[in-house]
VOPAGU-2260 file (C-alpha; in pm, 1 decimal, decimal comma):
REM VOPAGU-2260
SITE   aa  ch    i         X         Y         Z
SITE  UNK   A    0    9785,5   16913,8    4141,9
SITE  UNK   A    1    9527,2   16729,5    3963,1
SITE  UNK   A    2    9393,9   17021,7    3770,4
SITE  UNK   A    3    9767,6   17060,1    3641,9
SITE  UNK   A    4    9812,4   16688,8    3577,6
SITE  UNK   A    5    9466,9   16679,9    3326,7
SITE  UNK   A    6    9610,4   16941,3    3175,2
SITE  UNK   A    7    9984,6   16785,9    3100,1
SITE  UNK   A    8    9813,6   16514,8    2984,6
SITE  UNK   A    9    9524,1   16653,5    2780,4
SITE  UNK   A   10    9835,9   16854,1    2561,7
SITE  UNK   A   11   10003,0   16509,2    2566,4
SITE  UNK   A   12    9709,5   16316,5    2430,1
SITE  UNK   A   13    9557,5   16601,9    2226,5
SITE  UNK   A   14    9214,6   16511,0    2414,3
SITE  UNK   A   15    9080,8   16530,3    2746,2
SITE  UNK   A   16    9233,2   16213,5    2963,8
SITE  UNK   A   17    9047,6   15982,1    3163,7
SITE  UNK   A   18    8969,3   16040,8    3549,2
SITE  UNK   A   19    9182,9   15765,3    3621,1
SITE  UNK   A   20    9498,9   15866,5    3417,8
SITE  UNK   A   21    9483,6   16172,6    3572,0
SITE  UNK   A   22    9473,3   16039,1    3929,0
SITE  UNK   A   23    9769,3   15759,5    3838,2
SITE  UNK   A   24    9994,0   16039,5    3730,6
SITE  UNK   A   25    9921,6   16246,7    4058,1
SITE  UNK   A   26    9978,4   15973,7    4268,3
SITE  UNK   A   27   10314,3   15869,0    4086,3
SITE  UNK   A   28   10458,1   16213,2    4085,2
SITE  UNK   A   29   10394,7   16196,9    4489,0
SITE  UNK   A   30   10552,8   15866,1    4484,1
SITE  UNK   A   31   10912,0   16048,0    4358,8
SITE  UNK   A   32   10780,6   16325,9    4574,9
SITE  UNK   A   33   10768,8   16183,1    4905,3
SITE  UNK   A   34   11038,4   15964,4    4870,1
SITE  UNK   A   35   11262,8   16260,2    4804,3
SITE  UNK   A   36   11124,3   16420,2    5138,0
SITE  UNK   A   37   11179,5   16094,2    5352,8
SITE  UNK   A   38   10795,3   16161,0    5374,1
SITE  UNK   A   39   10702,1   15817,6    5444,3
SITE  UNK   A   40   10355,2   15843,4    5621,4
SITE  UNK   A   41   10292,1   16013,0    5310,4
SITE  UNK   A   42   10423,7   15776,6    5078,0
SITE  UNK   A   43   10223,3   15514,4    5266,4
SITE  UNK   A   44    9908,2   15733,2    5234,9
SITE  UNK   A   45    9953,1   15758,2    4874,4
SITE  UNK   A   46   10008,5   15348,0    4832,0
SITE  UNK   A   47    9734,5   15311,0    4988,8
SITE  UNK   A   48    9527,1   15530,1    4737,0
SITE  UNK   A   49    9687,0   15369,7    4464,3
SITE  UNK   A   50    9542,5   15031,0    4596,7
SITE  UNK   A   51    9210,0   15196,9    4625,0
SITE  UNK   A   52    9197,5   15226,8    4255,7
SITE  UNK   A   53    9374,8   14930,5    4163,4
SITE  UNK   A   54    9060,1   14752,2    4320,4
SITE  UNK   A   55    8819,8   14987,4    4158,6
SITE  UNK   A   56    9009,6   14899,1    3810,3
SITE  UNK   A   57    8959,5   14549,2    3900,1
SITE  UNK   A   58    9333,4   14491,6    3877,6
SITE  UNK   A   59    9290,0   14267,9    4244,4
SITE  UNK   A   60    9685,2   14119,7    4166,8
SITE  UNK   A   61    9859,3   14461,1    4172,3
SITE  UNK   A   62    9609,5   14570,9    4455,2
SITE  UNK   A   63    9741,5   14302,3    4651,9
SITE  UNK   A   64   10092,6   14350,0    4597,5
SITE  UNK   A   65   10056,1   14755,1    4675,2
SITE  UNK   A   66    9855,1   14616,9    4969,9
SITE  UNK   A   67   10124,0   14433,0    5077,7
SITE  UNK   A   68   10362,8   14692,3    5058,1
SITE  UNK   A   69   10151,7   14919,4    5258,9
SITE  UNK   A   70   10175,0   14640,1    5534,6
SITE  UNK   A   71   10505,6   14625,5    5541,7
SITE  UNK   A   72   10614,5   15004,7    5542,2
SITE  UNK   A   73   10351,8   15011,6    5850,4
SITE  UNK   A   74   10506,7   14702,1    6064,8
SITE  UNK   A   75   10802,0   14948,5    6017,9
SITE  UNK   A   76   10687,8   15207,2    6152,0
SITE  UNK   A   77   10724,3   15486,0    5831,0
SITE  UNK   A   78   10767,7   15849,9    6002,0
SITE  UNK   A   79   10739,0   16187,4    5821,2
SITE  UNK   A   80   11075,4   16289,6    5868,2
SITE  UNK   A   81   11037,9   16614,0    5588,6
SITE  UNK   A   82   11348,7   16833,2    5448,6
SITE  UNK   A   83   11386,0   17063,2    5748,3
SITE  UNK   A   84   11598,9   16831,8    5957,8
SITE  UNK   A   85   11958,6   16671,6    5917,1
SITE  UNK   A   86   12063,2   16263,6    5940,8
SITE  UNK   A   87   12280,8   16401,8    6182,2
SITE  UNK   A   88   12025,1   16619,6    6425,9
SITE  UNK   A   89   11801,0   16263,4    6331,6
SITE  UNK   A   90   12132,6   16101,6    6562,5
SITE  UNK   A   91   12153,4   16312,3    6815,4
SITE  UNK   A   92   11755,9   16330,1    6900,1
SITE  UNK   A   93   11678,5   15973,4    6826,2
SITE  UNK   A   94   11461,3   16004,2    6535,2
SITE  UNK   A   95   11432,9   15729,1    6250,6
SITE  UNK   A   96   11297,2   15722,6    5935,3
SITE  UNK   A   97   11159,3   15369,3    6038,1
SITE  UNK   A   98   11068,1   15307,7    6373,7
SITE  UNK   A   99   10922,7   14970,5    6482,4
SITE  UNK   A  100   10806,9   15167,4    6805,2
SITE  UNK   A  101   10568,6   15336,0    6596,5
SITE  UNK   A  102   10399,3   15024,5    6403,9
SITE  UNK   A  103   10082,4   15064,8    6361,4
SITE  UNK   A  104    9848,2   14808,4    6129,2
SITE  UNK   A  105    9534,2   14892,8    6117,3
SITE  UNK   A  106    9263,3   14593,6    6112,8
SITE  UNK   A  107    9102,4   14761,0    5819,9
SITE  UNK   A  108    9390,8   14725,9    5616,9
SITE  UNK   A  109    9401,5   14334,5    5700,7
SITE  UNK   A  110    9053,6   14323,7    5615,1
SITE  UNK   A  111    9100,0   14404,6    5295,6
SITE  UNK   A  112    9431,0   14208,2    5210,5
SITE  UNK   A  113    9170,9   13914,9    5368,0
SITE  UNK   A  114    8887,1   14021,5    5102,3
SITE  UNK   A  115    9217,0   14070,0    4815,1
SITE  UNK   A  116    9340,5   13700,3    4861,2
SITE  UNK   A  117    8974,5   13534,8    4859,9
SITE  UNK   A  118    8858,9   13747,3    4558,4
SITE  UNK   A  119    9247,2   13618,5    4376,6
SITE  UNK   A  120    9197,8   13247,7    4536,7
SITE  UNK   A  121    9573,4   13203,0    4599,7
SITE  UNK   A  122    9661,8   12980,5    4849,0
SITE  UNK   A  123    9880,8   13101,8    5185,2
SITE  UNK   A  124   10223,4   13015,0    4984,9
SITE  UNK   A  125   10133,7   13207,6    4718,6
SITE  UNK   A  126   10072,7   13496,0    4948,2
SITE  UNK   A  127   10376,3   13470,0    5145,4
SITE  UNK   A  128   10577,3   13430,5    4800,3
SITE  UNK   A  129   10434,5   13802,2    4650,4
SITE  UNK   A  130   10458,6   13937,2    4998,7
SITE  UNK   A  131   10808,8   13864,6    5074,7
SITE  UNK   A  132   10863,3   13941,9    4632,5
SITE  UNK   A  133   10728,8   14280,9    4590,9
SITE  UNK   A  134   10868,7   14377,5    4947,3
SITE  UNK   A  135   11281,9   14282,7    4840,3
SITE  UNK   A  136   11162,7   14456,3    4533,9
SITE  UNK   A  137   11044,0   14779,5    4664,1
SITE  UNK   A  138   11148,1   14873,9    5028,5
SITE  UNK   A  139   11235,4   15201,1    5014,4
SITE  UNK   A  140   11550,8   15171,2    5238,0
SITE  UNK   A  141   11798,7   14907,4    5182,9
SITE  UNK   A  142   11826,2   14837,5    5559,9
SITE  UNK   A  143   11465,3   14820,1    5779,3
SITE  UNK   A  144   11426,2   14729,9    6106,0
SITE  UNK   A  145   11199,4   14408,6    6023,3
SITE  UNK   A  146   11305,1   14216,6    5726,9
SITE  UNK   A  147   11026,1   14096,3    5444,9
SITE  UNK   A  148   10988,0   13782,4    5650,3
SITE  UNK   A  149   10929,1   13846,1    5957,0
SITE  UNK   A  150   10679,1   14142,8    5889,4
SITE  UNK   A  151   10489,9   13852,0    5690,2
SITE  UNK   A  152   10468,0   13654,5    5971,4
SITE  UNK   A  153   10356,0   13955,9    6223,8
SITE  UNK   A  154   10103,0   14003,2    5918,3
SITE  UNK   A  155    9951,4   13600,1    5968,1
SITE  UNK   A  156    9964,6   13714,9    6346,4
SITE  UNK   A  157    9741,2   14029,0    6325,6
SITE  UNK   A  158    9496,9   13808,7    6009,7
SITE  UNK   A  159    9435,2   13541,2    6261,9
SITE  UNK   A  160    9316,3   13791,2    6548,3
SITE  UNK   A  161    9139,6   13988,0    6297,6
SITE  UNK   A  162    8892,4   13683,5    6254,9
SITE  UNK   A  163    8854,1   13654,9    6599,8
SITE  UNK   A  164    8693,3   13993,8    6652,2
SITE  UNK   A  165    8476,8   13986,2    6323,9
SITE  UNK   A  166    8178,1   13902,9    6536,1
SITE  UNK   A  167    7981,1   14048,5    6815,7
SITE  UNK   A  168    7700,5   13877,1    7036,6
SITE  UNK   A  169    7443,3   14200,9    7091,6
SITE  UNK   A  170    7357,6   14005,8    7358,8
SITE  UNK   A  171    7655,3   13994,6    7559,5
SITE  UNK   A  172    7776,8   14308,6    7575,5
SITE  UNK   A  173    7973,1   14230,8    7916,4
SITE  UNK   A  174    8188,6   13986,6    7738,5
SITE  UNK   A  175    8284,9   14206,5    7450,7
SITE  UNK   A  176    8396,4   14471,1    7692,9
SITE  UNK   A  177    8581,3   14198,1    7873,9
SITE  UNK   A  178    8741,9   14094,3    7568,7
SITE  UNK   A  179    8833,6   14484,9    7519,8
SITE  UNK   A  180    8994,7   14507,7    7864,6
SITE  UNK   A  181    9222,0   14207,1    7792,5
SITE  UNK   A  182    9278,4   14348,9    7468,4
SITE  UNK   A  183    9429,6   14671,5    7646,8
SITE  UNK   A  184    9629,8   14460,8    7920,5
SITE  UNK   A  185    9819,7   14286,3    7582,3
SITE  UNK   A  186    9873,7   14660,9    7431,9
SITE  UNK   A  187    9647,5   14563,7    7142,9
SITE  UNK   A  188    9503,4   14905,8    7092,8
SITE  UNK   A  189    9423,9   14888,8    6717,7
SITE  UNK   A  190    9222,0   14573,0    6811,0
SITE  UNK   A  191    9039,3   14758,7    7043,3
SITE  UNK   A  192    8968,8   14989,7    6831,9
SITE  UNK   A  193    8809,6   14719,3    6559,2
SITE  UNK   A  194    8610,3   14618,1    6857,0
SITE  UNK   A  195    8463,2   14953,3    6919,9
SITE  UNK   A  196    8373,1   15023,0    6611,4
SITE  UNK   A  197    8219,5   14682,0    6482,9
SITE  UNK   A  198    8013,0   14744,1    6867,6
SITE  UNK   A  199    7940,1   15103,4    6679,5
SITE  UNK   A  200    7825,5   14868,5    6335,5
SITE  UNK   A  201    7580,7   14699,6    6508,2
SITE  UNK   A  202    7390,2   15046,8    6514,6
SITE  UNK   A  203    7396,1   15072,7    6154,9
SITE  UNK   A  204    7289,2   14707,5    6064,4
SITE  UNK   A  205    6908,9   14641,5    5953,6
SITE  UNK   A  206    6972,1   14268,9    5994,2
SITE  UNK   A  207    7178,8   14293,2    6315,2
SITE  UNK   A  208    7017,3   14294,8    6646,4
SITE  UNK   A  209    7137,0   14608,4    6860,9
SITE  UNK   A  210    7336,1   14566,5    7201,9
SITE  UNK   A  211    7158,9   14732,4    7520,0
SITE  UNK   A  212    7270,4   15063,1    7507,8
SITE  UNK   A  213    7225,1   15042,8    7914,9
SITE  UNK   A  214    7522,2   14810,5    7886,3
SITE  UNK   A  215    7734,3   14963,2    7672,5
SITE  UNK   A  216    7713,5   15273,2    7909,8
SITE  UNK   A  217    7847,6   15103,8    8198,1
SITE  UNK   A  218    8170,8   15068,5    8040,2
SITE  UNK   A  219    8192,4   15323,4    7764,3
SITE  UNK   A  220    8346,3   15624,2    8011,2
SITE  UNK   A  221    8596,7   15418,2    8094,0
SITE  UNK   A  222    8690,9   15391,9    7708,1
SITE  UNK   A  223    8615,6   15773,3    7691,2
SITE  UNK   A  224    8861,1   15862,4    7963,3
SITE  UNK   A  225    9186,1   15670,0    7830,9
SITE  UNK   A  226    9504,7   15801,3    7798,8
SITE  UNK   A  227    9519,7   15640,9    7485,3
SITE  UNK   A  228    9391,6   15907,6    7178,7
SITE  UNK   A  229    9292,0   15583,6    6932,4
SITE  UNK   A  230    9073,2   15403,4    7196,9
SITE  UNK   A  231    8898,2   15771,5    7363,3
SITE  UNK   A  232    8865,5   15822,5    6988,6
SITE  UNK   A  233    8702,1   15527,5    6897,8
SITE  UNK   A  234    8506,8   15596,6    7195,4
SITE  UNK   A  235    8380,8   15891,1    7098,2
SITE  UNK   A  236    8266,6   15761,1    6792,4
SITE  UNK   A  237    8032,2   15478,0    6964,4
SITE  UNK   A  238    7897,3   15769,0    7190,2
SITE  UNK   A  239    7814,7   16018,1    6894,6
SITE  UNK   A  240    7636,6   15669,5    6687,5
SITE  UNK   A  241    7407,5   15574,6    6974,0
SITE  UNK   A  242    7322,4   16001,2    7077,1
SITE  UNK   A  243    7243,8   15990,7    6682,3
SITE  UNK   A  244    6974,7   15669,5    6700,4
SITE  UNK   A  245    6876,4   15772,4    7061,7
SITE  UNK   A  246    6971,4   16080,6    7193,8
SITE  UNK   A  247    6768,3   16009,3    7525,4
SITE  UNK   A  248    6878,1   15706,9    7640,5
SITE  UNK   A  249    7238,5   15833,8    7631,4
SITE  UNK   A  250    7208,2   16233,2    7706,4
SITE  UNK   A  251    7316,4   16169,2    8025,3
SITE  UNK   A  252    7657,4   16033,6    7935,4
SITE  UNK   A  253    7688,6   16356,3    7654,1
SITE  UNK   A  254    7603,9   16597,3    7967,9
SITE  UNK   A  255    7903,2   16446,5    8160,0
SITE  UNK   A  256    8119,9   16450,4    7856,1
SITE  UNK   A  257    8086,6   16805,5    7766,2
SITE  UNK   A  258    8178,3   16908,8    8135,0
SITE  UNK   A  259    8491,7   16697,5    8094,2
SITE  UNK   A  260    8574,2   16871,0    7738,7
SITE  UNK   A  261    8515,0   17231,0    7947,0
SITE  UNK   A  262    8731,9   17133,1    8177,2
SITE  UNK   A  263    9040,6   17031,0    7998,9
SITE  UNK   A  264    8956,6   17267,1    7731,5
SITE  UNK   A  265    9301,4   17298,8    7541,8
SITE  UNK   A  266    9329,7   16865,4    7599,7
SITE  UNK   A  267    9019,6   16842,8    7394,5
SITE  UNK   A  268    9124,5   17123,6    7115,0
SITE  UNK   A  269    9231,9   16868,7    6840,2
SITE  UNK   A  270    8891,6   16693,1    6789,7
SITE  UNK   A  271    8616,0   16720,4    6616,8
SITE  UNK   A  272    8352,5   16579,4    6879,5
SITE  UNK   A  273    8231,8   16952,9    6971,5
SITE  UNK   A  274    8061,4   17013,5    6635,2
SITE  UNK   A  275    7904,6   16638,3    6637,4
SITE  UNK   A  276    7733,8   16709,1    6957,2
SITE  UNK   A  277    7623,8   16980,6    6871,8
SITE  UNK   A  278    7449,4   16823,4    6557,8
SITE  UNK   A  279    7296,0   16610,1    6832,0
SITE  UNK   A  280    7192,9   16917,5    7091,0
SITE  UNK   A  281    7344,6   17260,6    7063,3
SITE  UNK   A  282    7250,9   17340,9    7373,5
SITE  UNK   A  283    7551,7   17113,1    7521,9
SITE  UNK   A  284    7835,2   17280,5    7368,9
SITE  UNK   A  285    7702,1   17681,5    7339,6
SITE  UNK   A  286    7941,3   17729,7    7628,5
SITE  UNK   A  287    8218,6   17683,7    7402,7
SITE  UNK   A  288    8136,9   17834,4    7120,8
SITE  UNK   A  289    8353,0   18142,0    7284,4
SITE  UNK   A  290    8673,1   17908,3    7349,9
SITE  UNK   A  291    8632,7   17738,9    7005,2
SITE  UNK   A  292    8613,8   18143,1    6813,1
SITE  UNK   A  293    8873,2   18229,4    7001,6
SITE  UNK   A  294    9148,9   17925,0    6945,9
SITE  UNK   A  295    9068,6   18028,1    6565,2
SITE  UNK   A  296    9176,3   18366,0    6603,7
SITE  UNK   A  297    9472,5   18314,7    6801,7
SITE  UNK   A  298    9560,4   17995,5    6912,4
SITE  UNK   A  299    9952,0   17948,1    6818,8
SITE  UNK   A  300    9904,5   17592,6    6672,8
SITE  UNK   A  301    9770,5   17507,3    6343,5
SITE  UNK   A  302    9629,8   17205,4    6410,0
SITE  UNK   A  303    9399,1   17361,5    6687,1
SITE  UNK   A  304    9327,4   17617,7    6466,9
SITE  UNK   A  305    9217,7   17350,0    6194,1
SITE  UNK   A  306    8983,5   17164,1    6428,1
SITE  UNK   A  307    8836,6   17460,8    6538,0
SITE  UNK   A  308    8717,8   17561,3    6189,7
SITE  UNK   A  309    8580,1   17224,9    6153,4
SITE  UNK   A  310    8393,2   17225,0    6445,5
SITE  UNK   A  311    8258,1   17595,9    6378,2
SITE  UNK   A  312    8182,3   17500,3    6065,1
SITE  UNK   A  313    7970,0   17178,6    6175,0
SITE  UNK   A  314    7772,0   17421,2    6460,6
SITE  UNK   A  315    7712,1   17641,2    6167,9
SITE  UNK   A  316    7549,7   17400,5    5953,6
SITE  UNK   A  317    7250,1   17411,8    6169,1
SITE  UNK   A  318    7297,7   17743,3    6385,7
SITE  UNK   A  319    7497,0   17989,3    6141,9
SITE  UNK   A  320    7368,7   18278,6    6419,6
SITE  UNK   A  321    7597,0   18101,5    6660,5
SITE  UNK   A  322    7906,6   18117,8    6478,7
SITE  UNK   A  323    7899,0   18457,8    6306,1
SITE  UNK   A  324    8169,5   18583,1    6483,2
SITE  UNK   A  325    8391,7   18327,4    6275,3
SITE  UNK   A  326    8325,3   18449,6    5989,6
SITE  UNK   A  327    8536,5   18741,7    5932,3
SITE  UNK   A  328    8830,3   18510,5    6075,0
SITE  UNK   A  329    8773,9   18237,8    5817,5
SITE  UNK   A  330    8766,3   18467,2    5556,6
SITE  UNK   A  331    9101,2   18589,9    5617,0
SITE  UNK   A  332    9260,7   18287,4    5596,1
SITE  UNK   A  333    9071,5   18239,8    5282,7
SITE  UNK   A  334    9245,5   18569,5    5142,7
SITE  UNK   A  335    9569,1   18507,7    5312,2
SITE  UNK   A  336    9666,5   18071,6    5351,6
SITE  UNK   A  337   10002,1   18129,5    5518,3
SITE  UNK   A  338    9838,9   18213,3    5812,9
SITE  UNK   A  339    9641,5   17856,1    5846,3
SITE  UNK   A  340    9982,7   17656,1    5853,1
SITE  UNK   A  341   10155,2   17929,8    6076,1
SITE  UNK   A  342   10301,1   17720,3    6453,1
SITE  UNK   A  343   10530,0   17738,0    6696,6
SITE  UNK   A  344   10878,9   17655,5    6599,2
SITE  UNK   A  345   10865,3   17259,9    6696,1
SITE  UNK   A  346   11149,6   17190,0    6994,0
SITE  UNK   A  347   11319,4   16848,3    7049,2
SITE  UNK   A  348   11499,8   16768,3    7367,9
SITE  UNK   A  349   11724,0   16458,7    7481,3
SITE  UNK   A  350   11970,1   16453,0    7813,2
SITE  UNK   A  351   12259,9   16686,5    7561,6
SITE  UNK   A  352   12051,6   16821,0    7288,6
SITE  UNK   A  353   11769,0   17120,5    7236,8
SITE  UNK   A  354   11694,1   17116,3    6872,5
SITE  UNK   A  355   11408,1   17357,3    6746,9
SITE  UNK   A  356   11272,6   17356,1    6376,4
SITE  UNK   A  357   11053,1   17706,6    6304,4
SITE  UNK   A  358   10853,2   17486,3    5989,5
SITE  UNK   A  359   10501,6   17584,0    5864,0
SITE  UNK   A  360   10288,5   17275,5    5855,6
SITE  UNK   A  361   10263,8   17230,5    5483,4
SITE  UNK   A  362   10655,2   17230,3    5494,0
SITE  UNK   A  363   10662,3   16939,2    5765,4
SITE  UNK   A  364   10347,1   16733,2    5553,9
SITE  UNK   A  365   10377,6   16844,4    5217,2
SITE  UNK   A  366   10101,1   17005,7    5159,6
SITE  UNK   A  367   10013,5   17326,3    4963,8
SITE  UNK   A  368    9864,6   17650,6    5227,8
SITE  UNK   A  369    9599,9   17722,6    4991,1
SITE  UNK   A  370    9488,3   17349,1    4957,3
SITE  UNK   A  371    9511,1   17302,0    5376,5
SITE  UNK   A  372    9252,8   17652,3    5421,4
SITE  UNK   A  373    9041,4   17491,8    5180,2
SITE  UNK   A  374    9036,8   17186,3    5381,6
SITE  UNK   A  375    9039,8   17385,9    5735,6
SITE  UNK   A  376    8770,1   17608,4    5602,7
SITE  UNK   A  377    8507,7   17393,0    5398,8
């Protein structure tokens, strides 16, 4: 897509285009694109890369507005709906296009809106004014479920607990997980998840002093083991950043955590935590080298098939010998893409309905085969 876009515009221009024109026509061709496909988590991906380089252009006033609107499409909840299902099947199953079930807004995102309105020195009116502006401007349904504002205010909600967690005492470790376990009572799982990973910072800092690991592991299989996917993620993060610093102190807790990924195997398909150990000790994870080979061949999924390429190709960085046998496989789906985004028809069930959708997975994300076994394989 970008390779195409240079050249539109180098036969527009007569000369090669800049980096940046290329990317701004891209992105507003996906714009039109994923609007068309009620592709919203899309859409919002692509805003959000539109920000990026509004900030790198130094254009802070139109990065905060796109910021904005990023914030507001995800206190809506913005769903990939895609082409392959009707407004009426969307009825009958329950499924919106915006879904305030499904709001998600990530600290990270508030972080930067925080380090947008400092760098602009506008005052909180000001804010609210372009927030509650560019949102009536450019919502891209006349009717969603939270209204310019009231997402505003649920956006000075999550700001003022976003300060609250922006520091951690590396000497009180207890407290922080205390603060974590309140955080999870409240359902305040993408603050837990800032909390983990500024924990996971302190690891990383030169200036900062580093939290007892002996502490952290008192609490951290806890984290591991929730039924939550963002906070076991997040967990599995902090685990693989102190195994990388000090592999010792912590291989006891990688021993246990391997047994657990053995047994709940097919749980544990869709991550990429198998390869990252093994960067750490290949001796943990040699055991499922077989399992991981084998989901690649046939597993019926694409997305398990995707994370077992990645996690092949991370053993194989360091121990090619071990993952030989995936070879052959990946070079297939080199030669032939289609069979990367190959799944199981997806089937939706309510108390009167049974819906099934037989969709290839760059049909239901809008994404190119060829492009997705790139990403799968390298």
């Amino acid at each position: 897509q970008f390779n195409t876009a240079e050249q539109e515009l180098t036969k527009k221009f007569g000369k090669k285009p800049s980096q940046e024109d290329v990317k701004w026509r891209v992105y507003n061709q996906r714009i039109i694109e994923y609007a068309s496909k009620r592709q919203w988590g899309l859409y919002r991906n692509n805003k959000l890369d539109m920000a990026k380089l509004l900030i790198e252009e130094a254009r802070h006033k139109q990065a905060l507005s796109t910021l904005f609107e990023i914030c507001y499409l995800d206190l809506n909840g913005c769903n990939n709906i895609g082409e392959g299902i009707s407004t009426e099947d969307m009825e009958k199953i329950d499924i919106r296009e915006f879904d305030t079930k499904m709001a998600f807004l990530a600290p990270g995102i508030v972080r930067i809106i925080e380090n947008e309105i400092t760098k602009l020195k506008i005052s909180n009116d000001d804010a609210k004014k372009l927030f509650i502006d560019i949102n009536n401007q450019m919502k891209p349904k006349k009717n969603m479920p939270l209204n310019p504002e009231e997402a505003w205010g649920k956006l000075v909600n999550r700001i003022n607990k976003n300060q609250k967690i922006q520091s951690i005492n590396p000497k009180d470790i207890p407290n922080t997980f205390k603060e974590i376990e309140d955080l999870i009572k409240n359902k305040e799982y993408n603050y837990v998840v800032a909390l983990i990973q500024k924990l996971k910072s302190t690891f990383y800092s030169k200036k900062q002093e580093r939290p007892s690991i002996k502490d952290i592991k008192e609490h951290l299989p806890e984290l591991l083991n929730s039924k939550h996917p963002i906070i076991s993620n997040a967990a599995e993060s902090l685990l693989i950043t102190i195994a990388k610093k000090d592999a010792d102190s912590i291989e006891d807790l990688l021993v246990d955590y391997v047994k657990r990924i053995q047994n709940n195997f097919q749980e544990s398909s869709e991550s990429s935590i198998i390869g990252e150990i093994a960067l750490i000790n290949v001796e943990l994870v040699k055991i499922l080298i077989p399992k991981l080979i084998k989901n690649l061949r046939e597993h019926p999924e694409w997305n398990v098939r995707r994370f077992s390429a990645f996690n092949l190709g991370t053993i194989g960085m360091k121990h090619s010998d071990l993952v030989k046998e995936a070879v052959p496989i990946m070079i297939n789906y080199i030669k032939k893409p289609y069979e990367v985004t190959k799944r199981q028809p997806l089937k939706v069930k309510t108390n009167d309905y049974s819906i099934s959708m037989d969709l290839s997975a760059e049909k239901m994300l809008g994404g190119r085969s060829k492009t997705m076994a790139k990403r799968c394989i390298y």
